[in-house]
C-alpha positions in Angstrom: 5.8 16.5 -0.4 2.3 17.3 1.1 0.1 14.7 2.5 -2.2 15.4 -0.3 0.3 15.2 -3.0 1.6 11.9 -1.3 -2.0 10.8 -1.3 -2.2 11.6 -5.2 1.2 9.6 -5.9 0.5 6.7 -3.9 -2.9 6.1 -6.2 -0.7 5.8 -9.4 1.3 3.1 -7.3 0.2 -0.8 -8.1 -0.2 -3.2 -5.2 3.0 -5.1 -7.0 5.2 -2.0 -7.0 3.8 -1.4 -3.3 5.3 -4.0 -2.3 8.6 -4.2 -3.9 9.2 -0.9 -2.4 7.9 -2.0 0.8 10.5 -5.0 1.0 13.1 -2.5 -0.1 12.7 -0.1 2.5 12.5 -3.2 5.1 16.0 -4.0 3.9 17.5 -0.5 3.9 16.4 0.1 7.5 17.5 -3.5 8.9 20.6 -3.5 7.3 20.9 0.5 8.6 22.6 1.5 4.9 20.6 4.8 5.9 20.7 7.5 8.6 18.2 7.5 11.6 16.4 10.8 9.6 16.6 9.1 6.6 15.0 5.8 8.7 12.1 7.7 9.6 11.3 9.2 6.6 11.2 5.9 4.8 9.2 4.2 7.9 6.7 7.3 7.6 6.7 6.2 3.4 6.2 2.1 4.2 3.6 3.5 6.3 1.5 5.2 4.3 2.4 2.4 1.7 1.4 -0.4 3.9 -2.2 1.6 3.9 -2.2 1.9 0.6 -2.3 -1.5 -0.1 -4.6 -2.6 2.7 -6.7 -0.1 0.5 -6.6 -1.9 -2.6 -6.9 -5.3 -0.8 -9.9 -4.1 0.7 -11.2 -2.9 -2.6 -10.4 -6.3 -4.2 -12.4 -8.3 -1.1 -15.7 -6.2 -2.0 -15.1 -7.0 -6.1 -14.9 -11.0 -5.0 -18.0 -10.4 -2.3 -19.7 -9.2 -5.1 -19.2 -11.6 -7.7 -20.0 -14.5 -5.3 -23.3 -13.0 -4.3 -24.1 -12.5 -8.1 -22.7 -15.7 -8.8 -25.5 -17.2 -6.0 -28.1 -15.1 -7.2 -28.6 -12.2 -4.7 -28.6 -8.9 -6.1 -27.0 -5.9 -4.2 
């Protein structure tokens, strides 16, 4: 898969199902059910996963700085 194909998937993925699969691959690779190449690939995925939801959270932080500004009357 290509970074920008990754990049595509990853949007369609919710913060929720981020992080279920973010606990899953935690647990694959500590309990090492999965080869060293197969480690890395899913460290490389938790990764970009891990970014992905900073992303969102980030996103989420300007929605609420928003709303509190409009809330106190200052317009952006």
């Amino acid at each position: 898969m290509t970074k920008d194909e990754n990049k595509n998937e990853l949007e369609a993925v919710s913060f929720e199902a981020a992080i279920k699969e973010l606990t899953e691959i935690v647990a694959k690779i500590e309990q090492g059910q999965i080869s060293l190449e197969s480690s890395l690939s899913q460290y490389e995925r938790g990764m970009d996963l891990i970014k992905h939801c900073r992303g969102i959270l980030g996103q989420a932080q300007k929605r609420i700085e928003k709303i509190s500004d409009q809330g106190e009357g200052k317009d952006q």
